[in-house]
TIGURO-793858 format. One record per residue: residue number from 1; residue in three letters; z, x, y of N, C-alpha, C, O, CB in turn. Coordinates in Angstrom, 3 decimals, m for minus. Each point is the difference from the previous one (the first is absolute). Glycine has a CB too. Example, Ala and Ser with C-alpha at 12.3 -4.5 7.8 and 13.67 -1.06 7.14 Angstrom:
(rec 1; 'Ala'; (7.800; 13.190; m5.690); (0.000; m0.890; 1.190); (0.000; 0.900; 1.200); (0.665; 1.036; m0.019); (0.581; m2.928; m1.154))
(rec 2; 'Ser'; (m1.966; 1.542; 2.223); (0.060; 0.820; 1.190); (0.730; m0.770; 1.090); (0.169; 0.509; 1.108); (m2.314; 0.675; m1.736))
//
This chain:
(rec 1; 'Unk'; (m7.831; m17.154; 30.635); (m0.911; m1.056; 0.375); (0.222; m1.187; m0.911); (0.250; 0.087; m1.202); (m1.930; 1.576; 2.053))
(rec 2; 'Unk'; (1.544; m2.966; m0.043); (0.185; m1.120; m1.127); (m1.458; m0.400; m0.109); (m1.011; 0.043; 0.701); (3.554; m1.034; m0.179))
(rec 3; 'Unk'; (m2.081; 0.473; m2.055); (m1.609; m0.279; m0.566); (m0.472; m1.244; m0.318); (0.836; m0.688; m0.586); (m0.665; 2.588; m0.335))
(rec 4; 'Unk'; (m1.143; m2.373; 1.097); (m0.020; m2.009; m0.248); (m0.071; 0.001; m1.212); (0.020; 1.089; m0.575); (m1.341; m2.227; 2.384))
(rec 5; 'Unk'; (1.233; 0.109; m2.447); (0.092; m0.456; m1.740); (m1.268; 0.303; 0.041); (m0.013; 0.994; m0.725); (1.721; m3.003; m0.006))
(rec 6; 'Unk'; (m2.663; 1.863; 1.037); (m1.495; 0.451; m0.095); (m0.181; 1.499; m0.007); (m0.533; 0.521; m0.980); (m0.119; m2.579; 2.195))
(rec 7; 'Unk'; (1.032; 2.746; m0.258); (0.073; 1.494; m0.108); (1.106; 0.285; m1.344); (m0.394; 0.767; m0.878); (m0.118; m0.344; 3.837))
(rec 8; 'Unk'; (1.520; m0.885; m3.057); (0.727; 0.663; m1.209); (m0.911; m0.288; m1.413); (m0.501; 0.953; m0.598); (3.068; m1.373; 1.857))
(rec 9; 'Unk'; (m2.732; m0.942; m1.725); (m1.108; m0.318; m1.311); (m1.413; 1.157; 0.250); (m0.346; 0.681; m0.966); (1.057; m3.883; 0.845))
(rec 10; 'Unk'; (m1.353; 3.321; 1.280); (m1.081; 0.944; m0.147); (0.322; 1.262; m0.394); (m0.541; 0.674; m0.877); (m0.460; m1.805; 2.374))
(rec 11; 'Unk'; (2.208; 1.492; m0.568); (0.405; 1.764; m0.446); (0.477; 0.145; m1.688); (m0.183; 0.976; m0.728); (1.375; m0.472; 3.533))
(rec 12; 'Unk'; (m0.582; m1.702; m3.120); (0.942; m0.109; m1.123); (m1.481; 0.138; m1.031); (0.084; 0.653; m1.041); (2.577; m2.463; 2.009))
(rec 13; 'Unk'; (m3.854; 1.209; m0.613); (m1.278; m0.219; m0.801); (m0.925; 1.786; 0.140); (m0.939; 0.385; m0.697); (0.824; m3.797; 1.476))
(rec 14; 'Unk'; (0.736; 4.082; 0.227); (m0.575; 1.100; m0.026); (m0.383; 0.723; m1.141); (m0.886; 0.818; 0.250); (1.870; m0.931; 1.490))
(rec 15; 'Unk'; (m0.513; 0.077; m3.225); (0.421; 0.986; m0.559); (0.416; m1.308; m1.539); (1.029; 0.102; m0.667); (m0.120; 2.232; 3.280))
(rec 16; 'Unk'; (m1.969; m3.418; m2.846); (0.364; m0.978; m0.734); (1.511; m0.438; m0.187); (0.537; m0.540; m0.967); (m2.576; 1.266; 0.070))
(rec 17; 'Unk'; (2.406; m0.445; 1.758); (1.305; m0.473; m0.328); (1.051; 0.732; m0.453); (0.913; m0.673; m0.478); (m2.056; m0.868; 0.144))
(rec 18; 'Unk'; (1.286; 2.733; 0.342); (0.622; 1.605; m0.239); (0.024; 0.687; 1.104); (m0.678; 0.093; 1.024); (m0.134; 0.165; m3.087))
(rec 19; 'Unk'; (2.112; 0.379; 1.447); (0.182; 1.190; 0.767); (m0.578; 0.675; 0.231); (m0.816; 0.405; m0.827); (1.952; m0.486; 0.434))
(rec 20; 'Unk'; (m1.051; 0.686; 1.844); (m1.060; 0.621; 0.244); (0.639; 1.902; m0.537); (m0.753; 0.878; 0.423); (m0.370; m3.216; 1.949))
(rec 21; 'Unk'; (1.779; 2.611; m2.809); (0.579; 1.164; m0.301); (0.436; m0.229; m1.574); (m0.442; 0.868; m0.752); (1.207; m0.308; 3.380))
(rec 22; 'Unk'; (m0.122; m1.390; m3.127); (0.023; 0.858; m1.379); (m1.046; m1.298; m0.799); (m0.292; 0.193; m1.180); (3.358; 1.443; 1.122))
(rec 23; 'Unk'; (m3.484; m2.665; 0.617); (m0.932; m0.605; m0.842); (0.776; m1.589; m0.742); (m0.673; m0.907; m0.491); (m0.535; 3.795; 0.019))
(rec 24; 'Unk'; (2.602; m2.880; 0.560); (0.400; m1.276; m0.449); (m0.418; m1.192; 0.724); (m0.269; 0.128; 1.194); (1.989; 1.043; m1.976))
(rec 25; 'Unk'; (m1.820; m2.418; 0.175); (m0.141; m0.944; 0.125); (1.026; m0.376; 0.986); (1.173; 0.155; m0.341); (m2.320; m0.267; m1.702))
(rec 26; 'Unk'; (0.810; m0.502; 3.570); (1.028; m0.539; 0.714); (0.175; m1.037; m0.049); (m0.821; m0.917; m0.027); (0.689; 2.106; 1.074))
(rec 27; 'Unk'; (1.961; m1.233; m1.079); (0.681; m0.963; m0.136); (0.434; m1.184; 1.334); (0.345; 0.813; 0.858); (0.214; 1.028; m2.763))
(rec 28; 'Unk'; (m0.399; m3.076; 2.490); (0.705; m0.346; 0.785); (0.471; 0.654; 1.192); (m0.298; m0.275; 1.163); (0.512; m0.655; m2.916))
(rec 29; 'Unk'; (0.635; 1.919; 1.285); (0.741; 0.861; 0.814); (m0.705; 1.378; 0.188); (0.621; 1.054; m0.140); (1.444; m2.272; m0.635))
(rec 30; 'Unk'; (m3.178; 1.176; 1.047); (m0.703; 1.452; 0.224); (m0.265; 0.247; 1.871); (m0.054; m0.753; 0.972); (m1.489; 0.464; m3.849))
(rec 31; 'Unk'; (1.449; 1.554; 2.682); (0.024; 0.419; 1.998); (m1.800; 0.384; 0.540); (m1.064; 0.071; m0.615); (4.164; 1.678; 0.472))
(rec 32; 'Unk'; (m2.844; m1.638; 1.059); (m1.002; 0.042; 0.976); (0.324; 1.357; 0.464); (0.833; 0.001; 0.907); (m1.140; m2.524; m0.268))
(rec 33; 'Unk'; (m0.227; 3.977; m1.100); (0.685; 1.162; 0.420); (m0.861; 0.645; 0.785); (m1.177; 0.029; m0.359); (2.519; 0.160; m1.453))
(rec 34; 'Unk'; (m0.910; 0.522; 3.157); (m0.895; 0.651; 0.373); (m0.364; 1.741; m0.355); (0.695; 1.010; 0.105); (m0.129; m3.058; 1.422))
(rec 35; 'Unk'; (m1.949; 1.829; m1.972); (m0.456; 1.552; m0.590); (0.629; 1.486; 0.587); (0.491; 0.966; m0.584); (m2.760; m2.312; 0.310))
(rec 36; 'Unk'; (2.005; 1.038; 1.747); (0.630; 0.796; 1.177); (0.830; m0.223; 0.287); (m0.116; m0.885; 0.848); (m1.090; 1.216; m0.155))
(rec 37; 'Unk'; (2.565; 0.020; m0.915); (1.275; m0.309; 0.634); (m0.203; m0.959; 1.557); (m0.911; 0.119; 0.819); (1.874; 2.415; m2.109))
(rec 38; 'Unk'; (m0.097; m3.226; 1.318); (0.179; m0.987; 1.254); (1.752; 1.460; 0.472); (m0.126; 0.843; 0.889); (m1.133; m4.885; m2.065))
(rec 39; 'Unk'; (2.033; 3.962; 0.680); (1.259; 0.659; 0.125); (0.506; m0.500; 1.216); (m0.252; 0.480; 1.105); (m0.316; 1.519; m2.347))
(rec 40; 'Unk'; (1.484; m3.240; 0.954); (0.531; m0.450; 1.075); (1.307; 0.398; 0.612); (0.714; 0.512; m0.862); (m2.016; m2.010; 0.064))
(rec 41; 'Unk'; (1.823; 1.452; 1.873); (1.326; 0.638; 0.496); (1.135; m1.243; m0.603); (m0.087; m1.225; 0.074); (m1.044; 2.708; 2.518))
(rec 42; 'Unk'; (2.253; m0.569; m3.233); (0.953; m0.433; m0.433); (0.518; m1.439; 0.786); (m0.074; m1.120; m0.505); (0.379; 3.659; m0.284))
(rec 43; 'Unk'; (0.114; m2.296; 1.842); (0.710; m0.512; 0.964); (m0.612; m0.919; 0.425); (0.503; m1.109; m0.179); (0.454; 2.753; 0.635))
(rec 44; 'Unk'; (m2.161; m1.565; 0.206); (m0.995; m1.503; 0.640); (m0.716; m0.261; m0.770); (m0.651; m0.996; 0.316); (0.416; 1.259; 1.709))
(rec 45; 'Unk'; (m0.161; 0.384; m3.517); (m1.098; m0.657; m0.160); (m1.506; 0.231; 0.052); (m0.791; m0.386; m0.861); (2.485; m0.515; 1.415))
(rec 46; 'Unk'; (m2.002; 1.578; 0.560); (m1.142; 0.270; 0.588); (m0.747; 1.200; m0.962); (0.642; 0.891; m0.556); (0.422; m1.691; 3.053))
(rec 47; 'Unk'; (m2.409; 0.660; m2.574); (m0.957; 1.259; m0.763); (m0.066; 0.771; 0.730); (m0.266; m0.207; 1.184); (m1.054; m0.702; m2.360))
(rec 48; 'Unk'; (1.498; 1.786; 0.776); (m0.261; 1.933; 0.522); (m1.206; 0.333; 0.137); (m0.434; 0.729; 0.892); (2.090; 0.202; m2.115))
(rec 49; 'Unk'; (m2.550; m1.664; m0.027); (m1.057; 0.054; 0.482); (m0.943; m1.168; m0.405); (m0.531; m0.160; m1.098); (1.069; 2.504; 1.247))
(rec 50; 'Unk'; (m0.659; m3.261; 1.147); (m0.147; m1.265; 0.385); (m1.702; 0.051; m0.757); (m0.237; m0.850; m0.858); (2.229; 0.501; 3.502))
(rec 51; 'Unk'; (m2.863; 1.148; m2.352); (m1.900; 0.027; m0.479); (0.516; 0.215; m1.700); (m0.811; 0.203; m0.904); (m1.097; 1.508; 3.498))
(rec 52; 'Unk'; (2.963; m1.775; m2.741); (m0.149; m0.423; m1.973); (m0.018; m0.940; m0.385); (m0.289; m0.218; m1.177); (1.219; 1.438; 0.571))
(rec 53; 'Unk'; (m0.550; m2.370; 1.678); (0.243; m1.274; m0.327); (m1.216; m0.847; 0.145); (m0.368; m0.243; 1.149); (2.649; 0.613; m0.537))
(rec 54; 'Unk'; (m2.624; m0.615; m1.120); (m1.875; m0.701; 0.080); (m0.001; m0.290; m1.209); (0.792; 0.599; m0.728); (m2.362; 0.771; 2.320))
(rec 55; 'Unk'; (0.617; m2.445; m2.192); (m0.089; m0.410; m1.233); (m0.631; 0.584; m1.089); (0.363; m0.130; m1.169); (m0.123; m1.400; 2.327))
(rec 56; 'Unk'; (m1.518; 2.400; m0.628); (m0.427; 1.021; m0.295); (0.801; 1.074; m1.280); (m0.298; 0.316; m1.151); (m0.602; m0.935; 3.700))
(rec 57; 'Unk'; (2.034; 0.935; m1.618); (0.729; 1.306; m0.765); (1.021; m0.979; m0.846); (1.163; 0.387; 0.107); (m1.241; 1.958; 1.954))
(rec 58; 'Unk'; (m0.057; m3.334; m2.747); (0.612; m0.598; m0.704); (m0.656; m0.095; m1.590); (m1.212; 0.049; m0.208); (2.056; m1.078; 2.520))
(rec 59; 'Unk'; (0.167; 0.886; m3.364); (0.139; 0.423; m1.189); (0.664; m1.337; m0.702); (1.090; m0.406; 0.403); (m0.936; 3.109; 0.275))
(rec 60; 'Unk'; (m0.835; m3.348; m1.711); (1.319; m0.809; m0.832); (0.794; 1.190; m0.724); (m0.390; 1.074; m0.460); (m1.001; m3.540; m0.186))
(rec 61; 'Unk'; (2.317; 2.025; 0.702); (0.991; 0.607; m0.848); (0.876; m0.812; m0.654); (0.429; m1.028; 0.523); (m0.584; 2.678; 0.782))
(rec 62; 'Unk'; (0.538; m1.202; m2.664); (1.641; m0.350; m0.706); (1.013; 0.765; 0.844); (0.043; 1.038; 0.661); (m0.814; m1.191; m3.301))
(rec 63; 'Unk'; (1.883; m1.264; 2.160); (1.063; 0.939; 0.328); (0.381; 1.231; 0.030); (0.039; 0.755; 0.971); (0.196; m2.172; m1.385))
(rec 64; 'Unk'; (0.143; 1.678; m1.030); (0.389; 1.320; m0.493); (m1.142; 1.125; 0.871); (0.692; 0.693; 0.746); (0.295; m1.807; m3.502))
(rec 65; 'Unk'; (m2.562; 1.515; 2.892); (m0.629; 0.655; m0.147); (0.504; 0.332; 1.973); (0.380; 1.105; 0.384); (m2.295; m1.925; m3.194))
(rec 66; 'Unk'; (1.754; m0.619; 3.903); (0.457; 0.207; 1.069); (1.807; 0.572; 0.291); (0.351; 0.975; 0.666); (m2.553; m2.787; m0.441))
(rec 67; 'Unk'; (2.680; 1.280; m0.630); (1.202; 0.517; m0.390); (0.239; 1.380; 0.108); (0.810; 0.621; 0.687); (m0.842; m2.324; m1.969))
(rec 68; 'Unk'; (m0.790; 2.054; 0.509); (0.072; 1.881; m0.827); (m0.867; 1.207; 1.242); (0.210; 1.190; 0.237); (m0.776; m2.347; m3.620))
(rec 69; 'Unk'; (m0.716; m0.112; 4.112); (m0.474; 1.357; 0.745); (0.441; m0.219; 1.585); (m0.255; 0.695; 0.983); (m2.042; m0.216; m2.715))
(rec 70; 'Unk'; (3.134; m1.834; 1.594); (0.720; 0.074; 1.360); (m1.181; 0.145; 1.184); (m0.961; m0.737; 0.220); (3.252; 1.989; m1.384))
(rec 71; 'Unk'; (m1.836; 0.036; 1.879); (m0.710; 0.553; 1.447); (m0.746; 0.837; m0.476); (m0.961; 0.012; 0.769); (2.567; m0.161; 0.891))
(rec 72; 'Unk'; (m1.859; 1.184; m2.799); (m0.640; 0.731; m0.430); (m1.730; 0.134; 0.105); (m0.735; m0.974; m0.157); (2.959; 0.709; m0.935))
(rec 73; 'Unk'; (m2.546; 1.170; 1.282); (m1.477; 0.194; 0.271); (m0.239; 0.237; m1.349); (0.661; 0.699; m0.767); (m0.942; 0.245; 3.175))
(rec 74; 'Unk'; (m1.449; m2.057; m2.785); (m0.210; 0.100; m1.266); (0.289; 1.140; m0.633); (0.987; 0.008; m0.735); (m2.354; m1.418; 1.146))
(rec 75; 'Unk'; (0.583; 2.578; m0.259); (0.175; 1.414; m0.802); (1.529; 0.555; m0.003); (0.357; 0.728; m0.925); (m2.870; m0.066; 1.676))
(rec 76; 'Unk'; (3.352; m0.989; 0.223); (1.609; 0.440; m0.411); (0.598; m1.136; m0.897); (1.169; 0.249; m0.293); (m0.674; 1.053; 2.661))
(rec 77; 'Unk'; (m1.038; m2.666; m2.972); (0.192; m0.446; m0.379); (m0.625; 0.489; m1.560); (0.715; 0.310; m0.954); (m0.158; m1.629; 3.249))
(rec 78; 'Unk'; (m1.959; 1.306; m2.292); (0.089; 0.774; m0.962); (0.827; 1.525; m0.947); (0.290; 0.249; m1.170); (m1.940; m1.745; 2.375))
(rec 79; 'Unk'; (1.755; 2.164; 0.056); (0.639; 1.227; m0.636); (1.400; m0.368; m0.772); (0.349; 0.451; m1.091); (m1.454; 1.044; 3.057))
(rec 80; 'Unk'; (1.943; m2.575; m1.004); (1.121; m1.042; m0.817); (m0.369; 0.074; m1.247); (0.152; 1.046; m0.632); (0.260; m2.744; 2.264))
(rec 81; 'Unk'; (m0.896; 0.712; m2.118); (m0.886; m0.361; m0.910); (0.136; 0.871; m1.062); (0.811; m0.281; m0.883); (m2.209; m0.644; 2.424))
(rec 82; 'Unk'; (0.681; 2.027; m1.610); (0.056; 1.028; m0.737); (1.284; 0.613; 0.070); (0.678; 0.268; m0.993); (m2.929; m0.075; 1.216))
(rec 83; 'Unk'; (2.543; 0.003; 0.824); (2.064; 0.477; m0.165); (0.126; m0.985; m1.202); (m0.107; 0.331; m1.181); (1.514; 0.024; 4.158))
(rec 84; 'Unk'; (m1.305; m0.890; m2.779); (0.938; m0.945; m0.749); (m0.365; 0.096; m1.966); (0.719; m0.028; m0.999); (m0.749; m1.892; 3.751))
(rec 85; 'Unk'; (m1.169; 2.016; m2.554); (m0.635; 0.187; m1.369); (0.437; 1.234; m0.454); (0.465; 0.124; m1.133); (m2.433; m1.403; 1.559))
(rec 86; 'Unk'; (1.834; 2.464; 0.565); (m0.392; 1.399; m0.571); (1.254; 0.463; m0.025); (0.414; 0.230; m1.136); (m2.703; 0.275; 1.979))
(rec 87; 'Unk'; (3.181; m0.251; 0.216); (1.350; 0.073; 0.259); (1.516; m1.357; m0.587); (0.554; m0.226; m1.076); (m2.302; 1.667; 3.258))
(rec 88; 'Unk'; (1.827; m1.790; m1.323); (1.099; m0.683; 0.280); (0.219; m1.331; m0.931); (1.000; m0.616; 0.369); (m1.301; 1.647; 1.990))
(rec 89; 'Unk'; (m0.373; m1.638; m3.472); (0.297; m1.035; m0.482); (0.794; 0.995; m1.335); (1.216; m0.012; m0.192); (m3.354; m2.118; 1.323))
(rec 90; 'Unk'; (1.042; 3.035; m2.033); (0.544; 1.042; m0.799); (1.135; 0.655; 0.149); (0.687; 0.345; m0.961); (m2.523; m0.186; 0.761))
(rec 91; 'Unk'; (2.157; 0.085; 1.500); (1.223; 0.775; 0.029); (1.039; m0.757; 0.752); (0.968; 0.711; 0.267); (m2.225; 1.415; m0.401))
(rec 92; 'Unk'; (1.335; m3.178; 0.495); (0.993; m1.153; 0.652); (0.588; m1.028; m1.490); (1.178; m0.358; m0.001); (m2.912; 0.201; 2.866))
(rec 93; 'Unk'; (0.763; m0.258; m4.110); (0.614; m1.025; m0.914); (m0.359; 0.450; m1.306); (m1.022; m0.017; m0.685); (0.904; m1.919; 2.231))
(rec 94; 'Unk'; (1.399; 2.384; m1.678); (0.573; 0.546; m0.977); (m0.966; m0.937; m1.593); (m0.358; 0.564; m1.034); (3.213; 0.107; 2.939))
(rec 95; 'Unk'; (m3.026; m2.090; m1.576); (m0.809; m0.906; m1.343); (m1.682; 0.607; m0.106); (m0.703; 0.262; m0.976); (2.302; m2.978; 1.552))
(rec 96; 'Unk'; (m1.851; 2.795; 0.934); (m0.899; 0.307; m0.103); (m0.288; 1.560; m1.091); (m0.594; 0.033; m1.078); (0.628; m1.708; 3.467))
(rec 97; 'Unk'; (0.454; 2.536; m1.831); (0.477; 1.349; m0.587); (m0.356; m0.440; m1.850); (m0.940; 0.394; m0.691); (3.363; 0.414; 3.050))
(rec 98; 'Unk'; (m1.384; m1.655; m2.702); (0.422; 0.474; m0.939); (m1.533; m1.250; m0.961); (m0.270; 0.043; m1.201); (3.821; 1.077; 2.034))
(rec 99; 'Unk'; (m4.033; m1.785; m0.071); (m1.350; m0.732; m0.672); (m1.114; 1.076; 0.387); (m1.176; m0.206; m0.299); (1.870; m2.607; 0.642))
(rec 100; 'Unk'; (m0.354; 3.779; 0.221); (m0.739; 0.798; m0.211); (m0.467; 0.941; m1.070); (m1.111; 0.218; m0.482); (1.791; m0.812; 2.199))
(rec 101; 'Unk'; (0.835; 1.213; m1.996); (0.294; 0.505; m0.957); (m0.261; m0.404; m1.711); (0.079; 0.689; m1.016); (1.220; m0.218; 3.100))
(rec 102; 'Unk'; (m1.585; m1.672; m1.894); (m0.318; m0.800; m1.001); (m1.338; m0.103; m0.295); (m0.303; m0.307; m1.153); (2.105; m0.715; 1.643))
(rec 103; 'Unk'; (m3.177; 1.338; 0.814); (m0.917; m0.319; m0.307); (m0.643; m1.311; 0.686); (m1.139; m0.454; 0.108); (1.971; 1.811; m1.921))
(rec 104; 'Unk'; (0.458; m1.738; 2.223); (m0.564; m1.807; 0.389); (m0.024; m0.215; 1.196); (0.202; m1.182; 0.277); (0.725; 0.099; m1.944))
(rec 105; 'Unk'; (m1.196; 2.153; 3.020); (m0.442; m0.880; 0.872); (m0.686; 1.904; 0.450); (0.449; 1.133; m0.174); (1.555; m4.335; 0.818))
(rec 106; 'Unk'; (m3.294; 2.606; m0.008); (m0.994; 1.446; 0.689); (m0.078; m0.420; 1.278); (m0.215; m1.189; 0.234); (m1.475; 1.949; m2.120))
(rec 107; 'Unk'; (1.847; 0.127; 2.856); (m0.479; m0.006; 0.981); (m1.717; 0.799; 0.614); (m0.255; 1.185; 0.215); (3.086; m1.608; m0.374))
(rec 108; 'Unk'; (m3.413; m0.384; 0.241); (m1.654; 0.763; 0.285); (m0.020; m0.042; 1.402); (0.209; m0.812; 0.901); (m1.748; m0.038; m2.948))
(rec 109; 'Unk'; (1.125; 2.334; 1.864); (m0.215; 0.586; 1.415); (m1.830; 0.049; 0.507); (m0.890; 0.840; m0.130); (3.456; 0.863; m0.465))
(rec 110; 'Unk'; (m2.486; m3.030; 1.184); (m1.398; m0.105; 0.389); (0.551; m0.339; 1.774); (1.173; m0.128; 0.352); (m2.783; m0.980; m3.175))
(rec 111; 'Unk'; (0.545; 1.034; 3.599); (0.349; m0.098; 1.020); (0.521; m1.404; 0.658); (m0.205; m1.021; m0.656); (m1.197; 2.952; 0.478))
(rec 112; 'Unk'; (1.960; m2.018; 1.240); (0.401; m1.619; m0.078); (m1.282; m0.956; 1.091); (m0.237; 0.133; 1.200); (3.513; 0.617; m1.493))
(rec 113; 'Unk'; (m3.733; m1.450; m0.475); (m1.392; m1.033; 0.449); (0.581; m1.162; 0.484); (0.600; m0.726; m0.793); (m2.298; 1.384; m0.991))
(rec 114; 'Unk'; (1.626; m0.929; 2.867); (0.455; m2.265; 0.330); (m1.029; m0.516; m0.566); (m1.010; 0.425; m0.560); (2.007; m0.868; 3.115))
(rec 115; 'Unk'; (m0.482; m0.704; m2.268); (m0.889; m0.900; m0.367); (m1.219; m0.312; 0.285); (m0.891; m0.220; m0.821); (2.481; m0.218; 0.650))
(rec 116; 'Unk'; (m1.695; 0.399; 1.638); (m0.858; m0.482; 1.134); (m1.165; 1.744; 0.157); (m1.154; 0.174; 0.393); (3.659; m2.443; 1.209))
(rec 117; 'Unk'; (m1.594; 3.077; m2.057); (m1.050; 0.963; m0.545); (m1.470; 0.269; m1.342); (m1.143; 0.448; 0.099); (3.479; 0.039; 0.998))
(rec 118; 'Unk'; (m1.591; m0.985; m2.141); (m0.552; m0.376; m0.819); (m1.075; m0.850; 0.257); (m1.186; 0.282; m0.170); (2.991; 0.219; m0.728))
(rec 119; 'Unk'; (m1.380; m1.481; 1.286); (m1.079; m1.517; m0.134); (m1.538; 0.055; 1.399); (m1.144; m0.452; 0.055); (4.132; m1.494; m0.893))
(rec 120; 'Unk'; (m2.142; 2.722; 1.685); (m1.173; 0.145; 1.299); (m1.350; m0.337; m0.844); (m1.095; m0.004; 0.563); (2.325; 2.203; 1.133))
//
């Protein structure tokens, strides 16, 4: 869905001006994501599923944070999330590993909260 400069500044104001998922300050270049996958077909273009697209199921987002959950449904996005913490950052980089080993970097295993969770 395209959005007027009025609808983008309000959504963008949803959430003071942050992300609505990890909480940074948005920049210029921040997205308009939808909560519910839209998941459009490769080829035309078109949403798979067209009732996601409403302004409603829309989210500011940063780059990086839209980027990362893609098509993902919040909670498989979360479980990511925690992959990445609990699993796969520890055992994929080797620096990480070894600042571990040192003491100098913890990973806390609390559950993963957005933003737009928090602040409700």
């Amino acid at each position: 869905m395209k959005l007027t400069k009025s609808q983008r500044e309000e959504l963008k104001r949803k959430f003071d001006g942050r992300c609505a998922y990890c909480g940074d300050d948005l920049t210029d270049k921040w997205h308009a994501d939808h909560l519910e996958a839209v998941v459009r077909d490769l080829v035309t273009g078109k949403p798979e599923k067209p009732e996601n697209d409403v302004y409603e199921n829309l989210m500011p987002a940063c780059t990086a944070c839209n980027h990362n959950k893609r098509s993902m449904s919040l909670e498989s996005w979360r479980d990511l999330l925690a992959h990445y913490r609990d699993v796969q950052v520890p055992r994929d980089c080797s620096q990480i590993r070894h600042l571990m080993r040192f003491g100098l970097v913890e990973f806390i295993k609390k559950p993963v909260v957005f933003y737009f969770e928090q602040v409700k």
